[in-house]
LUMKE-459020 format. One record per atom (N, C-alpha, C, CB): x, y, z; residue in one letter. Coordinates in steps of 0.001 Angstrom, whole numbers. Glycine has a CB too. Layout:
// LUMKE-459020
[kolnu [X; Y; Z]; "A"]
...
//
This chain:
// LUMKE-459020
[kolnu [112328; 117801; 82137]; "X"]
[kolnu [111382; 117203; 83055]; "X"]
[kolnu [110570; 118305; 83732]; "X"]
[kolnu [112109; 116329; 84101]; "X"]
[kolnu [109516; 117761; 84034]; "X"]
[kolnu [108461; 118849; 84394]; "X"]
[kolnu [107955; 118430; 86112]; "X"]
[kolnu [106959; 118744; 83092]; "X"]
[kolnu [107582; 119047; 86630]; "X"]
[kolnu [107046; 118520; 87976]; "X"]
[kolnu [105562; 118495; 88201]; "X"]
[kolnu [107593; 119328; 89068]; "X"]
[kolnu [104516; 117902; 88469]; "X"]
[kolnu [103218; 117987; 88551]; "X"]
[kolnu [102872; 117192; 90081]; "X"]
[kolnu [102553; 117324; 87152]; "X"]
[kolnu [101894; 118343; 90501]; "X"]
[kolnu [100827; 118141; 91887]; "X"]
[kolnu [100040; 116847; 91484]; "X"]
[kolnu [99554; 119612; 92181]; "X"]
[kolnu [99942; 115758; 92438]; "X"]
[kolnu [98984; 114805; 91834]; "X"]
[kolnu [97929; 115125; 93520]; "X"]
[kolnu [99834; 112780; 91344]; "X"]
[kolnu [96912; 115511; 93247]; "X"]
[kolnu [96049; 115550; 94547]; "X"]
[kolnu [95156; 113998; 94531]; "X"]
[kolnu [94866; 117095; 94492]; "X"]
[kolnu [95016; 113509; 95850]; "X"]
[kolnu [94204; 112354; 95582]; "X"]
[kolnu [92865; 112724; 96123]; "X"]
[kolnu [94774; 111033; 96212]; "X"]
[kolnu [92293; 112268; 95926]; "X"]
[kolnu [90227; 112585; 96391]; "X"]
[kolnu [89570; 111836; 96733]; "X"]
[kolnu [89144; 112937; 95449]; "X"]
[kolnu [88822; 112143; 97852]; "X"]
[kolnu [87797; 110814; 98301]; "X"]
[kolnu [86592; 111596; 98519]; "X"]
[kolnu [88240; 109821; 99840]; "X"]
[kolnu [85673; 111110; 98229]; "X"]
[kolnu [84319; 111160; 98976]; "X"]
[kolnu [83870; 110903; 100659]; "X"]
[kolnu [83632; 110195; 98275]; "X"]
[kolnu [83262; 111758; 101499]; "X"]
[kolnu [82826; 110959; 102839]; "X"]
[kolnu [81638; 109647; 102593]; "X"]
[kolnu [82082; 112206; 103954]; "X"]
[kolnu [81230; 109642; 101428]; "X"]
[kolnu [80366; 108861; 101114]; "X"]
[kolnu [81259; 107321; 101526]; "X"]
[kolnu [79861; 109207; 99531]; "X"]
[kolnu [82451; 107315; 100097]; "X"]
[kolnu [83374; 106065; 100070]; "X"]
[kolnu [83840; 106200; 101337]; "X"]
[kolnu [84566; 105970; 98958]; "X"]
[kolnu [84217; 106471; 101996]; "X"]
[kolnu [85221; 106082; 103392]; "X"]
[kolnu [83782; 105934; 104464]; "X"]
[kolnu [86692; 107739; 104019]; "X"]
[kolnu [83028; 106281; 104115]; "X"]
[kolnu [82245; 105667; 105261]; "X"]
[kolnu [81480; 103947; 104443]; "X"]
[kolnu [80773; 107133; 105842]; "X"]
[kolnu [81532; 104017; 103766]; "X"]
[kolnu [81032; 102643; 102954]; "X"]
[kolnu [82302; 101757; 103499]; "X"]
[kolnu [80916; 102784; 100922]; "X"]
[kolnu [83564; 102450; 103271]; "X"]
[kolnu [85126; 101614; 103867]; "X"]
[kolnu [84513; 101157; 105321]; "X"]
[kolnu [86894; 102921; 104134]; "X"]
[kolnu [84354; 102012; 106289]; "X"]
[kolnu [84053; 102437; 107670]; "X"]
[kolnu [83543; 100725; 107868]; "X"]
[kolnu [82731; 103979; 107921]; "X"]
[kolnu [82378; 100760; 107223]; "X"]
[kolnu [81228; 100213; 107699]; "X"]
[kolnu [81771; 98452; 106935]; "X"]
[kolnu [79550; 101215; 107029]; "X"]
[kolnu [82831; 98105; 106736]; "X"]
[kolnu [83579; 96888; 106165]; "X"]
[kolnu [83647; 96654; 107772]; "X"]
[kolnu [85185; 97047; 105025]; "X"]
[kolnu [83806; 94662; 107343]; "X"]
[kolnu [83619; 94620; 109065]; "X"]
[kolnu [85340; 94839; 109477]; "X"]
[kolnu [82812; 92705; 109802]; "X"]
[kolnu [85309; 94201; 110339]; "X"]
[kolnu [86761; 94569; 110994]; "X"]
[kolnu [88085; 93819; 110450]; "X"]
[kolnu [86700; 94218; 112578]; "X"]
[kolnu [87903; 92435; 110257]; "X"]
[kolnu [88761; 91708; 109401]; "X"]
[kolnu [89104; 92161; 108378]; "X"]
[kolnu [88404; 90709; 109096]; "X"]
[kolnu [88261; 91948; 107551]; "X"]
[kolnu [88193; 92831; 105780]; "X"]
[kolnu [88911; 94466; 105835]; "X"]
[kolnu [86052; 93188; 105177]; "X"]
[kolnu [88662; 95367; 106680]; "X"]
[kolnu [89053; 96216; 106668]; "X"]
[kolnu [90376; 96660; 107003]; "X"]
[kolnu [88391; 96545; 107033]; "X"]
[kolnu [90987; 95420; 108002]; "X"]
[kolnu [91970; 95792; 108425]; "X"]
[kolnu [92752; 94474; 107323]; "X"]
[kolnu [92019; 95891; 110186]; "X"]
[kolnu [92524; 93774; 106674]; "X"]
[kolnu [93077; 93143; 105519]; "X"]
[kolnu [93184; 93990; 104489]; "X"]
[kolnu [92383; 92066; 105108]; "X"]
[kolnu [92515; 95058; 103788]; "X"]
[kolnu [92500; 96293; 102862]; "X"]
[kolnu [93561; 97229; 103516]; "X"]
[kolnu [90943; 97056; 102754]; "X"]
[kolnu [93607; 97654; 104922]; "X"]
[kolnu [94469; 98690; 104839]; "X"]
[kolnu [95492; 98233; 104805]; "X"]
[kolnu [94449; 99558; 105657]; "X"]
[kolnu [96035; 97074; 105696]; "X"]
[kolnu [97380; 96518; 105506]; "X"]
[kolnu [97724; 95816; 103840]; "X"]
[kolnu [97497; 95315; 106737]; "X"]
[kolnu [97431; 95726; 102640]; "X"]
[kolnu [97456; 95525; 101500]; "X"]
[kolnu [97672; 97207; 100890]; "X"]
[kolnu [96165; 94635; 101132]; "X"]
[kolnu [97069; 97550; 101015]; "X"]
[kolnu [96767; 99056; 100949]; "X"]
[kolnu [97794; 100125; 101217]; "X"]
[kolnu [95764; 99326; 101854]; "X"]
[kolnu [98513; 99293; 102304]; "X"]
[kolnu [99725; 100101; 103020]; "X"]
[kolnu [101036; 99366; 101955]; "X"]
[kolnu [99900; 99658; 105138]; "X"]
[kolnu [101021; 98234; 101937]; "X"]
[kolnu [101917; 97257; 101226]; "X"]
[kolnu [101931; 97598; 99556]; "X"]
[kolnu [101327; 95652; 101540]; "X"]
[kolnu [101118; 98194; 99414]; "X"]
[kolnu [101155; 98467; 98007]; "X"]
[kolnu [101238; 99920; 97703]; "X"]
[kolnu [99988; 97898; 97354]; "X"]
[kolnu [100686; 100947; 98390]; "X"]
[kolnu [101068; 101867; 98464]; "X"]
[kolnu [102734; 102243; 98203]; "X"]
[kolnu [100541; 102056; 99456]; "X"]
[kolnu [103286; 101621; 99777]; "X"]
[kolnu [104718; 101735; 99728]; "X"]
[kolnu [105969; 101177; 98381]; "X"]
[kolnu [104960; 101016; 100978]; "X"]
[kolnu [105148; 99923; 97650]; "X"]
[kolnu [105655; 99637; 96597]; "X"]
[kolnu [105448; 100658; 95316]; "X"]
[kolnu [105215; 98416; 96423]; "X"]
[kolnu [104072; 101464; 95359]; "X"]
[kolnu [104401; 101886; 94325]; "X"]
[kolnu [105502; 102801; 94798]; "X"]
[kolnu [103324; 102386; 93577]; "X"]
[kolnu [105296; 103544; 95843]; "X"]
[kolnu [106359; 104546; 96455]; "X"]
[kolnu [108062; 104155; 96257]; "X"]
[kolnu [106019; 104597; 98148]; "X"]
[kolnu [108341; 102916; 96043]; "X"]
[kolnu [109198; 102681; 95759]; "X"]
[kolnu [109936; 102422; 94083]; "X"]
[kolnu [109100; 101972; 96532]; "X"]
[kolnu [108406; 101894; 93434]; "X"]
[kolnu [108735; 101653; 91991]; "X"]
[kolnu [108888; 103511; 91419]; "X"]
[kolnu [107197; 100531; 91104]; "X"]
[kolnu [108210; 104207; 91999]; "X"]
[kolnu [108615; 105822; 91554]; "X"]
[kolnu [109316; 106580; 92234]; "X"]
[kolnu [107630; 106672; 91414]; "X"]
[kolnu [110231; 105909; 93061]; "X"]
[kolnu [111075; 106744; 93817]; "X"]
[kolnu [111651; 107807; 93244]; "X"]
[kolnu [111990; 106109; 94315]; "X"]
[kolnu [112206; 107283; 92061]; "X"]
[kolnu [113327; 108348; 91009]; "X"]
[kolnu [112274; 109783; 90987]; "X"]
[kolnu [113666; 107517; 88832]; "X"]
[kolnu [110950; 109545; 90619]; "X"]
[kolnu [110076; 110631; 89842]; "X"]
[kolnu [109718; 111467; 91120]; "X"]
[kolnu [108585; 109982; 88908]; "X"]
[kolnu [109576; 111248; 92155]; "X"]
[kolnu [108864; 111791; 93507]; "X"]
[kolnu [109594; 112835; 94193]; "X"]
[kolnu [108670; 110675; 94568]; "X"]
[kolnu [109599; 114064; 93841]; "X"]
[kolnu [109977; 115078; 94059]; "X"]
[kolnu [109690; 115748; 95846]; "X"]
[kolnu [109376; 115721; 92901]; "X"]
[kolnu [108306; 115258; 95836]; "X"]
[kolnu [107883; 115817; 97551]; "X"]
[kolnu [107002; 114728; 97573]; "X"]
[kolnu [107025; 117598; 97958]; "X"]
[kolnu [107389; 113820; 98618]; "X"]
[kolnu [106229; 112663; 99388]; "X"]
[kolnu [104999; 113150; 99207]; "X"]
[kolnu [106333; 112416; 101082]; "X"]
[kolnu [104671; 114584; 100271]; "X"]
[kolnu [103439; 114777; 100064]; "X"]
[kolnu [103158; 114333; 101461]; "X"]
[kolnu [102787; 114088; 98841]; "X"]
[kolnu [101625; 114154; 101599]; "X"]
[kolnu [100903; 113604; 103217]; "X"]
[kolnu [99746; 113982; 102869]; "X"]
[kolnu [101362; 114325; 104854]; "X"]
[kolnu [98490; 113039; 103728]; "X"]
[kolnu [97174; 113331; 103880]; "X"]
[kolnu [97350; 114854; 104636]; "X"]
[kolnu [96338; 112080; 104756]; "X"]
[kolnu [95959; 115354; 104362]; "X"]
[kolnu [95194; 116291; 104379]; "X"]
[kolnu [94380; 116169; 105706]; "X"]
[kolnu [94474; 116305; 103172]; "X"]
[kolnu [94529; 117257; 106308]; "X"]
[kolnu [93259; 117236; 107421]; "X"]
[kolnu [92092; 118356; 107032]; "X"]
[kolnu [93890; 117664; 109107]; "X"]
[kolnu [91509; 118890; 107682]; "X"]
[kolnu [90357; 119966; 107833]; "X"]
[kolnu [90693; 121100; 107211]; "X"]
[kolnu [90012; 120351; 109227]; "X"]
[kolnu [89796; 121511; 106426]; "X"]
[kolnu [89873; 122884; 105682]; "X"]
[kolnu [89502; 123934; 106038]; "X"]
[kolnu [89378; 122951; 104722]; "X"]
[kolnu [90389; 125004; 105999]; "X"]
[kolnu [89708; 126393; 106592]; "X"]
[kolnu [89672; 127094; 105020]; "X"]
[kolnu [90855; 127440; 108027]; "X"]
[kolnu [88521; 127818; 104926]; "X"]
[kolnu [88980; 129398; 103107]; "X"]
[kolnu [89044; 130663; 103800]; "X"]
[kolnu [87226; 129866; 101419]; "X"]
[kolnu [89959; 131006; 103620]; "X"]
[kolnu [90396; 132104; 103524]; "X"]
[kolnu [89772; 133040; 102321]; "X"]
[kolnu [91699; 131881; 103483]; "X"]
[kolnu [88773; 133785; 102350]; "X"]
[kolnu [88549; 134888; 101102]; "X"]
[kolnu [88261; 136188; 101602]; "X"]
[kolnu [87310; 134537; 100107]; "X"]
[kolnu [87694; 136955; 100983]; "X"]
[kolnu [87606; 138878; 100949]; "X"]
[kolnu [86329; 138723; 102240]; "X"]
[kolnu [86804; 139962; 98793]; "X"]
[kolnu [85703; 137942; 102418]; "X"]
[kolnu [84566; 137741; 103634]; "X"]
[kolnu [85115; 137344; 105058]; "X"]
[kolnu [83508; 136510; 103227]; "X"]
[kolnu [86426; 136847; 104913]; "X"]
[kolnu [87085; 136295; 106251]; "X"]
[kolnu [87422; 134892; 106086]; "X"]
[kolnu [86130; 136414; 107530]; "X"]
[kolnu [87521; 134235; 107382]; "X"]
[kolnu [88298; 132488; 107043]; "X"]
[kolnu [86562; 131845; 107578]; "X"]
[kolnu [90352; 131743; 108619]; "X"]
[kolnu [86645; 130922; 106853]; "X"]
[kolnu [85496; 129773; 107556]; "X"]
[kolnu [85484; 128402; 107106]; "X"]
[kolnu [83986; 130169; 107290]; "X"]
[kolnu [85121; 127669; 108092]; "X"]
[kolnu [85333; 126186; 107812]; "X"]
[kolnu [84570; 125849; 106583]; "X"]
[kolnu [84859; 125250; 109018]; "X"]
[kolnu [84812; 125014; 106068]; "X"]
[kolnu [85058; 124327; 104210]; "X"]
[kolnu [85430; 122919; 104338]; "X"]
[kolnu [86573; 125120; 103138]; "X"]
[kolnu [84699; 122478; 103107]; "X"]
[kolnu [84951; 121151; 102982]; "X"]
[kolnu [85136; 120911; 101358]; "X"]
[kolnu [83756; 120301; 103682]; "X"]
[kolnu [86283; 119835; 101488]; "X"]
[kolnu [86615; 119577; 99881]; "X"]
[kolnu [86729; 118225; 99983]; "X"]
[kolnu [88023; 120287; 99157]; "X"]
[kolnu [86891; 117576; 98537]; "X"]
[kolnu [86968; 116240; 98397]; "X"]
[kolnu [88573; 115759; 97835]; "X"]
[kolnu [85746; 115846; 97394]; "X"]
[kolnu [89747; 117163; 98982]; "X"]
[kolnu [90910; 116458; 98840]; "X"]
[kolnu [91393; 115995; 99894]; "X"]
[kolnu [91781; 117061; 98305]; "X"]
[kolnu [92333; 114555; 99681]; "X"]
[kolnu [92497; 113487; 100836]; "X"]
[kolnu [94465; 113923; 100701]; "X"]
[kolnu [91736; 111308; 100298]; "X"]
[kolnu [94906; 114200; 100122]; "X"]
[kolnu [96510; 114276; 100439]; "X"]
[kolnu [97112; 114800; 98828]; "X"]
[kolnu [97264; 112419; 101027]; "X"]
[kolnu [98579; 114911; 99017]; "X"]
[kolnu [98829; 115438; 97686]; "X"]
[kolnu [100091; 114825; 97910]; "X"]
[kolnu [98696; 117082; 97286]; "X"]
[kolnu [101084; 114554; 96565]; "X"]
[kolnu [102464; 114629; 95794]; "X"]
[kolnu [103105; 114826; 94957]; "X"]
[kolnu [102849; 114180; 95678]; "X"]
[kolnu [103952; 115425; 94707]; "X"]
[kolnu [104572; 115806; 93681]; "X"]
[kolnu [105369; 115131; 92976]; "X"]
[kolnu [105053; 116608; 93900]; "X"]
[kolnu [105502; 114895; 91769]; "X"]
[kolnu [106502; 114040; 90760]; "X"]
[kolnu [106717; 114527; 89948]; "X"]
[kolnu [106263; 112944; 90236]; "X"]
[kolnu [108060; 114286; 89316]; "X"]
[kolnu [108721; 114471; 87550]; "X"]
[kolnu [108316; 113349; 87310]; "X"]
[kolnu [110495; 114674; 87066]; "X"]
[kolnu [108116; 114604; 85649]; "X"]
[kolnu [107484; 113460; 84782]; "X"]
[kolnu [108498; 114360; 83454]; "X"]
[kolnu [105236; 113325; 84663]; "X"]
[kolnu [108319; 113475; 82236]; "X"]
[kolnu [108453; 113829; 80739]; "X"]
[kolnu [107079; 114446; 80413]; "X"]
[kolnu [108802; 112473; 79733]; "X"]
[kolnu [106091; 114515; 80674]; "X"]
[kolnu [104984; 114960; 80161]; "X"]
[kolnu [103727; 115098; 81236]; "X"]
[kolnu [104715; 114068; 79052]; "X"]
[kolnu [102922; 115430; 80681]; "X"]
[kolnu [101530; 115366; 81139]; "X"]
[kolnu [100920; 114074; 81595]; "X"]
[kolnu [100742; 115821; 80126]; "X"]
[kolnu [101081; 113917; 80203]; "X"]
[kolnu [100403; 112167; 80238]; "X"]
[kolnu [101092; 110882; 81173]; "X"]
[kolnu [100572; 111483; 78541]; "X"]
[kolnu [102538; 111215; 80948]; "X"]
[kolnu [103530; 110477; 81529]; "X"]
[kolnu [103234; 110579; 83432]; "X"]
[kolnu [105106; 111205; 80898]; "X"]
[kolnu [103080; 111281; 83578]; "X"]
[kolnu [102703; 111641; 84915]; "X"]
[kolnu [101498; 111041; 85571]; "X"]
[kolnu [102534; 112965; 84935]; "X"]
[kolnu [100610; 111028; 84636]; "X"]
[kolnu [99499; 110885; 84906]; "X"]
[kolnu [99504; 109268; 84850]; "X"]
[kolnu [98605; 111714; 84043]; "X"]
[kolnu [100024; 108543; 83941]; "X"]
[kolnu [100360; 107240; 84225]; "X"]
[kolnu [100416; 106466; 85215]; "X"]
[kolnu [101144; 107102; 83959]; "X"]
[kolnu [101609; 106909; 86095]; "X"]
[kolnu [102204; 107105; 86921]; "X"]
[kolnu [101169; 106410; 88208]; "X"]
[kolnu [102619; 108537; 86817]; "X"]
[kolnu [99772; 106705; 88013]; "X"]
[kolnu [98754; 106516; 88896]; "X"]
[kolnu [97813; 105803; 88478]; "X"]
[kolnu [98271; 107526; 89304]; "X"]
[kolnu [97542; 104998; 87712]; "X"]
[kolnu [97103; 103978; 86950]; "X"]
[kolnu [97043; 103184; 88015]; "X"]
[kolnu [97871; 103530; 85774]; "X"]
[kolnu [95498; 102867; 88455]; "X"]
[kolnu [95214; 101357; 89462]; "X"]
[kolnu [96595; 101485; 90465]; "X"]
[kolnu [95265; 99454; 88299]; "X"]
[kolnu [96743; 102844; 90768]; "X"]
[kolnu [97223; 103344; 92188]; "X"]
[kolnu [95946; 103008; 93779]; "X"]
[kolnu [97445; 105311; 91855]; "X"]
[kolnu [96514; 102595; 94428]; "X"]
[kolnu [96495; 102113; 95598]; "X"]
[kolnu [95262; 102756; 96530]; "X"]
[kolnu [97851; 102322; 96112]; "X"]
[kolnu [95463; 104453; 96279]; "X"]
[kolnu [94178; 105215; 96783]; "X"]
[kolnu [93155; 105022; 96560]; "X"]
[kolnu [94043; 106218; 96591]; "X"]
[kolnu [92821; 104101; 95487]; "X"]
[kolnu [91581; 103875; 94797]; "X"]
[kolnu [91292; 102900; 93954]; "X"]
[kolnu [91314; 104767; 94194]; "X"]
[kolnu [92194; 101504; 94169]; "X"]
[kolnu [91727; 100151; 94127]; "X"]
[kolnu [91397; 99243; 95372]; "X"]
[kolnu [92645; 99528; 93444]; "X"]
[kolnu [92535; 100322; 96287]; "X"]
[kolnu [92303; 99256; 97693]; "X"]
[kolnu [91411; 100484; 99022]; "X"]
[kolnu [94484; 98537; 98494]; "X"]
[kolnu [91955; 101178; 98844]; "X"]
[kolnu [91575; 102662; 99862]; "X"]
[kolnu [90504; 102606; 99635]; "X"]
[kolnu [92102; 104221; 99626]; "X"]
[kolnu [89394; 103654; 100056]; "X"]
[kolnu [88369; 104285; 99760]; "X"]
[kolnu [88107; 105475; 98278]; "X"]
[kolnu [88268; 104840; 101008]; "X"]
[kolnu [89385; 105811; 98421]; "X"]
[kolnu [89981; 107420; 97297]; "X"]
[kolnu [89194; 107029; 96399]; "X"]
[kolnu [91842; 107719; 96541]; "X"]
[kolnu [88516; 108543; 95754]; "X"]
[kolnu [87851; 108254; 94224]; "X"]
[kolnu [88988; 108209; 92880]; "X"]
[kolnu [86674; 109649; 93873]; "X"]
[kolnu [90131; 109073; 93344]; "X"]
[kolnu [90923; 109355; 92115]; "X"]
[kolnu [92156; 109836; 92478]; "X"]
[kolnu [90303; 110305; 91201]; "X"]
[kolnu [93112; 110157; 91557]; "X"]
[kolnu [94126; 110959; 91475]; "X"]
[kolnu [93752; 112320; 90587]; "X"]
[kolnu [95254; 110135; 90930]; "X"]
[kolnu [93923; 113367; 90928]; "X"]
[kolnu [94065; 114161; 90093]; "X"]
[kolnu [95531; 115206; 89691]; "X"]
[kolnu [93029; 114727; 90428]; "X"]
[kolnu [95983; 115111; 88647]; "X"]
[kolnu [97468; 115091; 88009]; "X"]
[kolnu [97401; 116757; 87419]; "X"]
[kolnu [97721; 113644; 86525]; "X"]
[kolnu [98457; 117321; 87883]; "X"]
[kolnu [98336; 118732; 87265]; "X"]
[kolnu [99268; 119603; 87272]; "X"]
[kolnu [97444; 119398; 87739]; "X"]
[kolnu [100074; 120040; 86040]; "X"]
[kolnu [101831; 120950; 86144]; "X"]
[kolnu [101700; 121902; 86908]; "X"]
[kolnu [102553; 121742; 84745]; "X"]
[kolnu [102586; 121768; 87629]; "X"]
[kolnu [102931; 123271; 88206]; "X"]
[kolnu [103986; 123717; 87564]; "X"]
[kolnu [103269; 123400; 89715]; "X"]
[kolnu [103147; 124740; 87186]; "X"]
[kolnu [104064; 125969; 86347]; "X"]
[kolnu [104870; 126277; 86918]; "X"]
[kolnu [103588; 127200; 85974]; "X"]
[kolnu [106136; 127041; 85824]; "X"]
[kolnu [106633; 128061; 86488]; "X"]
[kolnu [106300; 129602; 87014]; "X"]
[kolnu [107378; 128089; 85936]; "X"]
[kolnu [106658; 130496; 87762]; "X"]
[kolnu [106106; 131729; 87675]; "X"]
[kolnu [106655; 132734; 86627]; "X"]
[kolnu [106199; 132250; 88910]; "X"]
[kolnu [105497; 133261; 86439]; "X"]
[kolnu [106165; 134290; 85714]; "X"]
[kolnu [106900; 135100; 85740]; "X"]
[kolnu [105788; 134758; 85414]; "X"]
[kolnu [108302; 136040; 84874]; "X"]
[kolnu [109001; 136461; 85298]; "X"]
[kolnu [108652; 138183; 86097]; "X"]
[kolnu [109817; 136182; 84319]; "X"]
[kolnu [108935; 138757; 87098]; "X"]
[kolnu [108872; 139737; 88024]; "X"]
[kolnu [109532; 140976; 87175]; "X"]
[kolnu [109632; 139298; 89431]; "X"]
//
């Protein structure tokens, strides 16, 4: 078994299109949203290595110094999988992005390191 980062992604575009749902509708999506979420969380319990959690504000760090940054990642988790593909399954008409705002999952091994 292998372990892979699944990062999820949203746009400020989509969550403000969410935003702007009136108040009923919106708060009918998140509570569905929450309810299904937690089910899948439960149908992959076995595979879910680190929960994971949303994401707040980005700082980069590079050879110029730190400065505020913006990306289009919303939270991350980790799961075993048998494969690549298998993993990636895994998130098929996942919750971030049938009911949420999220554009996607994005699924990806973390290696091991190399040996020292």
């Amino acid at each position: 078994m292998k372990n892979f980062m699944a990062i999820y992604t949203g746009t400020a575009a989509k969550l403000e299109a969410f935003k702007q749902l009136d108040e009923k509708t919106r708060a009918q999506r998140e509570a569905a949203g929450m309810k299904a979420w937690m089910d899948w969380g439960t149908t992959h319990a076995a595979a879910i290595v680190d929960q994971g959690a949303p994401l707040g504000k980005t700082k980069r760090a590079a050879s110029d110094g730190v400065s505020d940054t913006r990306n289009n990642i919303a939270g991350y988790v980790i799961v075993r999988a048998e494969s690549h593909d298998a993993a990636a399954k895994m998130f098929e008409n996942h919750p971030h992005f049938t009911l949420f705002p999220g554009d996607a999952v994005e699924i990806m091994e973390c290696l091991p390191l190399p040996p020292m």
